[in-house]
PLY file of the C-alpha trace (Angstrom):
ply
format ascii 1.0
element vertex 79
property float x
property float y
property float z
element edge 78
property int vertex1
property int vertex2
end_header
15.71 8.02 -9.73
16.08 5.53 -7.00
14.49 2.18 -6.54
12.21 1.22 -3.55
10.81 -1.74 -1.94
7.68 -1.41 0.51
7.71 -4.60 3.05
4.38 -4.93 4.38
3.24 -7.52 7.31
0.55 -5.79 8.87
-3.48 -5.93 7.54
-6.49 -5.15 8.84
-5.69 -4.96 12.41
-2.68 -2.10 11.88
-4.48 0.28 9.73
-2.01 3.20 10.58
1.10 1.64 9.58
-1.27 0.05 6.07
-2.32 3.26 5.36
1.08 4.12 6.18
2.87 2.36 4.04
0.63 2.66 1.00
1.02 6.68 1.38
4.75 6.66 1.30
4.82 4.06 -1.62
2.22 6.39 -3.82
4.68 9.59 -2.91
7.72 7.48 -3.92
5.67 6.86 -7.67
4.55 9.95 -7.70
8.15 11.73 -7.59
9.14 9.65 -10.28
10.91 6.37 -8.32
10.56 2.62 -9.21
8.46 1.08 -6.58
7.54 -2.17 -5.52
5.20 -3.97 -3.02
5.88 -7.41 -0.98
2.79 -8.07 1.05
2.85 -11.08 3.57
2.10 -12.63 6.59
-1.43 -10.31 7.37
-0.89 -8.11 4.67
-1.91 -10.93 1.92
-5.47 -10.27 2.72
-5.70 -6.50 1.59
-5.21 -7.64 -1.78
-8.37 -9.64 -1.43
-11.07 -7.56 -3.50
-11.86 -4.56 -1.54
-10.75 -5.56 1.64
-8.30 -2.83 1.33
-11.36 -0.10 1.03
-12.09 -0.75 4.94
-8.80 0.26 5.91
-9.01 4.02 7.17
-6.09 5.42 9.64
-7.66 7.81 12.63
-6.26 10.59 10.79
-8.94 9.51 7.95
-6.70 8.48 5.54
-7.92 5.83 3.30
-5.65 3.04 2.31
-7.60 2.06 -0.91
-7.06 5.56 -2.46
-3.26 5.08 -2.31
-3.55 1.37 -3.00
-5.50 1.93 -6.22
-3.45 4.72 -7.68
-0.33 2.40 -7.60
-2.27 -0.34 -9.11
-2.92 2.41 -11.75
-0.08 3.18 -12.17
1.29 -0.57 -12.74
3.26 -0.82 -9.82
4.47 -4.34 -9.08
2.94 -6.28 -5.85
3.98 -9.28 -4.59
2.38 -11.45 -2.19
0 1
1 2
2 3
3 4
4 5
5 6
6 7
7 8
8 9
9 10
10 11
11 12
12 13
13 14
14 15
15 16
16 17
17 18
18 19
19 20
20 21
21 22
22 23
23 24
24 25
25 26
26 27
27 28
28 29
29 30
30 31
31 32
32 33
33 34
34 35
35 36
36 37
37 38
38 39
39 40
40 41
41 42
42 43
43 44
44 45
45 46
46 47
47 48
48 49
49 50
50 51
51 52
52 53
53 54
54 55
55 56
56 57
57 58
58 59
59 60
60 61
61 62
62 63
63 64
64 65
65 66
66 67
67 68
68 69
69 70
70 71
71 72
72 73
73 74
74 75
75 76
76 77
77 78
């Protein structure tokens, strides 16, 4: 399995590319890959308690319910 690491700048004002990124992060876990986040810059505030619940792409994807199954599933995030 391979070994990935998520870069994330963007917070509360990008939640497309949030939601985004969390997504592709949980499907990376999910199949079995090591995966880590680095939050910064804007980012550093989703980790703020549930600040990352009011993040919701237009397509109605929620960031929090890929955000908390990697923190479930003890995946690494750095800010």
């Amino acid at each position: 399995m391979g070994n990935f690491l998520f870069v994330l700048t963007r917070g509360l004002e990008d939640p497309t590319r949030v939601t985004r990124t969390f997504q592709l992060a949980k499907a990376a876990k999910e199949s079995g890959h090591e995966v880590n986040l680095f939050l910064t810059d804007d980012a550093v505030f989703l980790v703020k308690e549930g600040m990352v619940d009011n993040v919701v792409a237009p397509t109605g994807d929620e960031a929090g319910a890929h955000f908390n199954y990697l923190i479930a599933n003890n995946t690494p995030v750095y800010v």
